[in-house]
C-alpha atoms as one frame of an Amber mdcrd trajectory, in Angstrom:
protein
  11.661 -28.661  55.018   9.892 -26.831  52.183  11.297 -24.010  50.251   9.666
 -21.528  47.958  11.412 -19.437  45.435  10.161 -16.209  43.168  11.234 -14.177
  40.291  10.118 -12.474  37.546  10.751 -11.893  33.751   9.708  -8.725  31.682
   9.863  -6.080  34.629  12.097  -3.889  32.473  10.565  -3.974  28.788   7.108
  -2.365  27.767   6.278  -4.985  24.939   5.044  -8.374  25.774   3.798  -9.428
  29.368   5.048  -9.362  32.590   5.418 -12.861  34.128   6.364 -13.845  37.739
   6.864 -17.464  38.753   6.708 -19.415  42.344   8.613 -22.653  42.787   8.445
 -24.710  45.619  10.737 -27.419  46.805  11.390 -30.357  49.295  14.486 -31.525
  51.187  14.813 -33.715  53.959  16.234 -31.167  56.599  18.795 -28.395  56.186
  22.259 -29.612  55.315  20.919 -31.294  52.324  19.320 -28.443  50.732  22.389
 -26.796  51.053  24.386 -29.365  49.522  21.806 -30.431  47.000  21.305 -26.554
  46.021  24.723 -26.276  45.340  24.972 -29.205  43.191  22.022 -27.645  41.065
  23.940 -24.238  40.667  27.274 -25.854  39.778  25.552 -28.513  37.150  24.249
 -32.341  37.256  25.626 -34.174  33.381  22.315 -35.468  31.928  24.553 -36.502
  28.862  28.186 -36.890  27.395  28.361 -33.201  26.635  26.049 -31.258  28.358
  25.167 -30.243  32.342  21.855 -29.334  33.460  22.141 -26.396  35.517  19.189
 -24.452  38.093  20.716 -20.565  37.549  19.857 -17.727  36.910  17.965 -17.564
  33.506  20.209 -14.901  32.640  23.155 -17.380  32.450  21.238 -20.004  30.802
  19.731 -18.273  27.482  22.480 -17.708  25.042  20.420 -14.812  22.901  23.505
 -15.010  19.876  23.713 -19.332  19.786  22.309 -21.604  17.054  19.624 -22.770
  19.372  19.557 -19.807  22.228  16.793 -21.493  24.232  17.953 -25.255  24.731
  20.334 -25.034  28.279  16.304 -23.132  29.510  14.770 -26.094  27.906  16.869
 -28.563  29.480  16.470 -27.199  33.279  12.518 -26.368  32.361  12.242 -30.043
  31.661  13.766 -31.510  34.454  11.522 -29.149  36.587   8.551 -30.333  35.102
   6.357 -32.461  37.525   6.518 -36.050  37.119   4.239 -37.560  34.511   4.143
 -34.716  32.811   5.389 -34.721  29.112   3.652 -31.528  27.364   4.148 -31.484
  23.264   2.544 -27.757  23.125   2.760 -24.994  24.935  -0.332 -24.942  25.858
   0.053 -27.801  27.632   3.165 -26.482  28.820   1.428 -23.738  30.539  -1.075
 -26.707  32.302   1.844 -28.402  33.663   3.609 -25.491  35.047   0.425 -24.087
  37.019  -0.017 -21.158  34.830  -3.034 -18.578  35.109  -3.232 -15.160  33.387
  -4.693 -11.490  34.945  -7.335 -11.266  32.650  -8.879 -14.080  30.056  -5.919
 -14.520  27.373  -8.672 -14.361  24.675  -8.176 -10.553  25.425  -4.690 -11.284
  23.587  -5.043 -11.428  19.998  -2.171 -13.792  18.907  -3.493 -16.365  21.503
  -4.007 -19.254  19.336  -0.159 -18.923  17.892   1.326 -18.996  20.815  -0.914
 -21.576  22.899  -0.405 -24.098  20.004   3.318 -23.502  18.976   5.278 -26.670
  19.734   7.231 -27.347  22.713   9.994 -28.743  23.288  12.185 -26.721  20.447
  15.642 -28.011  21.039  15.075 -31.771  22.471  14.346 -35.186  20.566  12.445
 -37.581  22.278  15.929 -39.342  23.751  16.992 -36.091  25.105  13.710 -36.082
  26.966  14.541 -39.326  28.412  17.688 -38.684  29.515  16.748 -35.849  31.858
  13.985 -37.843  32.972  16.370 -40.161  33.904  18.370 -38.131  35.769  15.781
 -36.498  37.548  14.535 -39.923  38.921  17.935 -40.629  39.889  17.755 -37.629
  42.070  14.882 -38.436  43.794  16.456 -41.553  44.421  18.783 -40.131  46.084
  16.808 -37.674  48.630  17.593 -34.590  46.925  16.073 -31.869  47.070  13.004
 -31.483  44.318  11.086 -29.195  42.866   7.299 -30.436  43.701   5.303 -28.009
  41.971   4.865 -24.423  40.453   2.676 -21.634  39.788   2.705 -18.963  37.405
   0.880 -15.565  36.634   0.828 -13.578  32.520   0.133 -10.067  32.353  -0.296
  -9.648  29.076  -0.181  -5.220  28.434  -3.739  -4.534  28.885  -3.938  -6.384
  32.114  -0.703  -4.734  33.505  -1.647  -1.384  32.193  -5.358  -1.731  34.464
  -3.391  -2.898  37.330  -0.977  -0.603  37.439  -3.743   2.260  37.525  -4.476
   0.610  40.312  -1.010   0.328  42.545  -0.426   3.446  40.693   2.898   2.309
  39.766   4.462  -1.518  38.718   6.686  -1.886  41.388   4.313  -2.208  43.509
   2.424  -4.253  41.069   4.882  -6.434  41.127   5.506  -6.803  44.790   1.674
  -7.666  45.546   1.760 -10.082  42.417   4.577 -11.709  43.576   3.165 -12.094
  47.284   0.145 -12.940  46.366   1.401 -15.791  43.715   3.397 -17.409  46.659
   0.878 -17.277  49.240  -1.702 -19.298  46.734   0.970 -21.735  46.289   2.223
 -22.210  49.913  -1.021 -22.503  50.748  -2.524 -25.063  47.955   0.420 -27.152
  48.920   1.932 -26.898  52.196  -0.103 -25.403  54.326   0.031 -24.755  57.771
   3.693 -26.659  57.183   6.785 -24.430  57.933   8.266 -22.731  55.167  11.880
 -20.698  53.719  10.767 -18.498  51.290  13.092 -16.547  48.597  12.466 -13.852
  46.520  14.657 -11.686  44.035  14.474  -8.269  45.071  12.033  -6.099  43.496
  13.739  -3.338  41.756  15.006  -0.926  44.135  12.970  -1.785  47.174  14.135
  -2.039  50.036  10.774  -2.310  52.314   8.454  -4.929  52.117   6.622  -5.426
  55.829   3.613  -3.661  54.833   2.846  -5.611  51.860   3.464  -9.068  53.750
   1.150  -7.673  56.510  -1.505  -6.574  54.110  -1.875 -10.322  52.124  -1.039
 -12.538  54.836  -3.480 -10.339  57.524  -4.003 -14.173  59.224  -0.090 -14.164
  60.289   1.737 -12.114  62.632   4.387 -10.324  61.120   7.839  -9.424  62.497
  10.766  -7.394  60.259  14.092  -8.703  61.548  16.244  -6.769  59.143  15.937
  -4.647  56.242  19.089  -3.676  55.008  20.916  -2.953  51.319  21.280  -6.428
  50.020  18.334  -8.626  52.016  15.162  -7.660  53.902  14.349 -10.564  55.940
  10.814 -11.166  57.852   9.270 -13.593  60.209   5.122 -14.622  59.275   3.676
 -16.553  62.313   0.721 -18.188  62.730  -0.029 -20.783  65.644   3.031 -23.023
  65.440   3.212 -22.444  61.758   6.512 -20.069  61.104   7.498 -18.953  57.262
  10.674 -17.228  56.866  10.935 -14.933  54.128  13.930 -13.163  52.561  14.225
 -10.538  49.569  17.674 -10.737  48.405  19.928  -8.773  45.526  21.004 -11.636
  43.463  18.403 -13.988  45.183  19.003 -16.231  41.639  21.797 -17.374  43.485
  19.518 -19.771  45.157  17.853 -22.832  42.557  14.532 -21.677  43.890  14.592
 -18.281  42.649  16.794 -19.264  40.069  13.779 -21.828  38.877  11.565 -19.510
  39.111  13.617 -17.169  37.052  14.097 -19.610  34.341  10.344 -20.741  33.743
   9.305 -17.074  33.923  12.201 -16.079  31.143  11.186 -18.962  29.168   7.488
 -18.298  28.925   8.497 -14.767  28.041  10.929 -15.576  25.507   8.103 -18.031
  23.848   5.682 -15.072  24.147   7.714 -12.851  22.222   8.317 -15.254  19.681
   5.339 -15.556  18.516   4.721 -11.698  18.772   7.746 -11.209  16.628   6.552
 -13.810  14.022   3.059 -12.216  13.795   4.000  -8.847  12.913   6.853  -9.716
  10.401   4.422 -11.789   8.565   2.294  -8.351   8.402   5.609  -6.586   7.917
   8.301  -7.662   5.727  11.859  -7.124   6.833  10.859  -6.011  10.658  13.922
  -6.899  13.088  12.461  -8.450  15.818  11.954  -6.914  19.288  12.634  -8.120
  22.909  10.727  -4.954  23.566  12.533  -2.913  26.114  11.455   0.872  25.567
  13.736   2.552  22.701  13.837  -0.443  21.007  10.006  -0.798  21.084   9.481
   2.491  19.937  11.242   1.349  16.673   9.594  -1.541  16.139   6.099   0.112
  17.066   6.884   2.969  14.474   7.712   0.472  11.889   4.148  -1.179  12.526
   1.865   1.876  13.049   0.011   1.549   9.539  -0.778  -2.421   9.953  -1.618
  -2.005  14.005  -4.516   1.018  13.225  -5.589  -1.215   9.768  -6.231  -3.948
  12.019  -7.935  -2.014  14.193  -5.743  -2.882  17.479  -5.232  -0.514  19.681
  -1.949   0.258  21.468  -3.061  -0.660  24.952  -3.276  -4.096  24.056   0.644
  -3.650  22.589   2.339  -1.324  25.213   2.652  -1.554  28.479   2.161   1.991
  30.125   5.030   1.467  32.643
């Protein structure tokens, strides 16, 4: 059976991109997802100390520790598809499926980011050792992660698509759809399919959507209630199952999904943070939700119009 899993990073905050991530995994049949999942969400020891866990990202960065991004690092690695053993983050962003709304020479501190190294927290050993224990897995018929897919919205490309949908949770919703239909379909297709998605905000109604970007499928709502809307896409003897769930991180799919989104974000707004204190001396840096932003974009008003960048490429109008 195949499962796919979606979430998102950098819905809230109006600095840096928006990034939503698609994961999609095999298990043998039905029991041993369920056991396997579990196993992910509780922790696998990759050495004498340390667990790798598939949660959600939230649990995983620790914003106020010496290195904040390594438990992320270790579960990004272990996703990673086999033979893959990126030393940038542009190559990062190869392995991991990764395309961008508009051309990313649109974003001015490309080059930083696409050539800052990766990993940041793991020697070479380290690297090894979840390798290791990810082949042991697979040894053992659990269930894997076989590939993933990624879309950046940097702020100018979020800002022209939300003029669009008129608003970003929408935006979101068809981004999301959209981003697991290319997978499901690059990979699996017409196979069956369980697919898992965070819920979007507040919404509670998603049949139209699935209708309108999978018009090939017949679509049936089965429930749409407070905590899950569920749906049922048919098409010949192809059937994909689809839930939207509160909490849907609960699940390693999402969860996955959730943690290579948060990471690429985080990386993003490293770089961001490192251009403009280099421009501006003493700046606190910025995970850019909105009153916090408004600092930070105060503090760099006189550098931002000398350099001739204007704020639509900063700020993200939603």
């Amino acid at each position: 059976m195949f499962v796919l899993g979606t979430d998102e990073a950098g819905y809230g905050p109006t600095l840096g991109p928006l990034v939503v991530a698609a994961t999609l995994w095999h298990a043998e049949n039905e029991d041993e997802s369920t056991a396997g999942f579990a196993e992910l969400a509780a922790g696998v020891p990759w050495n004498e100390t340390e667990w790798l866990r598939i949660s959600d990202s939230k649990e995983l960065y620790e914003r106020h520790a010496k290195q904040p991004l390594r438990k992320l690092e270790a579960a990004l690695q272990w996703l990673l598809p086999a033979g893959s053993e990126p030393t940038s983050m542009g190559e990062l962003l190869e392995s991991l499926g990764v395309v961008f709304a508009t051309p990313l020479g649109n974003y001015r501190g490309a080059n930083d980011w696409l050539t800052a190294r990766y990993p940041l927290t793991l020697s070479s050993l380290e690297q090894q050792q979840l390798k290791s224990v990810r082949e042991q897995w697979l040894k053992a018929d659990k269930p894997i992660c076989l590939r993933t897919r990624v879309i950046i919205l940097e702020p100018r490309a979020f800002n022209a698509q939300c003029s669009e949908t008129f608003n970003k949770s929408d935006l979101l919703s068809l981004t999301t759809i959209s981003l697991a239909r290319e997978l499901w379909q690059e990979a699996v297709a017409p196979a069956d399919c369980e697919l898992i998605s965070d819920r979007h905000g507040g919404r509670q109604f998603y049949g139209a959507l699935l209708q309108q970007l999978w018009p090939d499928h017949w679509m049936q709502v089965e429930s749409e209630l407070a905590q899950c809307s569920r749906y049922r896409l048919t098409q010949g003897s192809s059937e994909l199952r689809w839930r939207f769930l509160v909490g849907g991180e609960a699940n390693p799919p999402v969860a996955a999904a959730s943690i290579i989104a948060k990471y690429l974000r985080e990386r993003w707004m490293e770089a961001f943070n490192r251009r403009w204190q280099e421009l501006v001396p003493g700046l606190s840096p910025t995970a850019g939700y909105p009153v916090d932003a408004r600092r930070f974009l105060s503090a760099i008003e006189v550098q931002r119009k000398a350099l001739g960048i204007d704020a639509i490429e900063l700020v993200r109008s939603r």
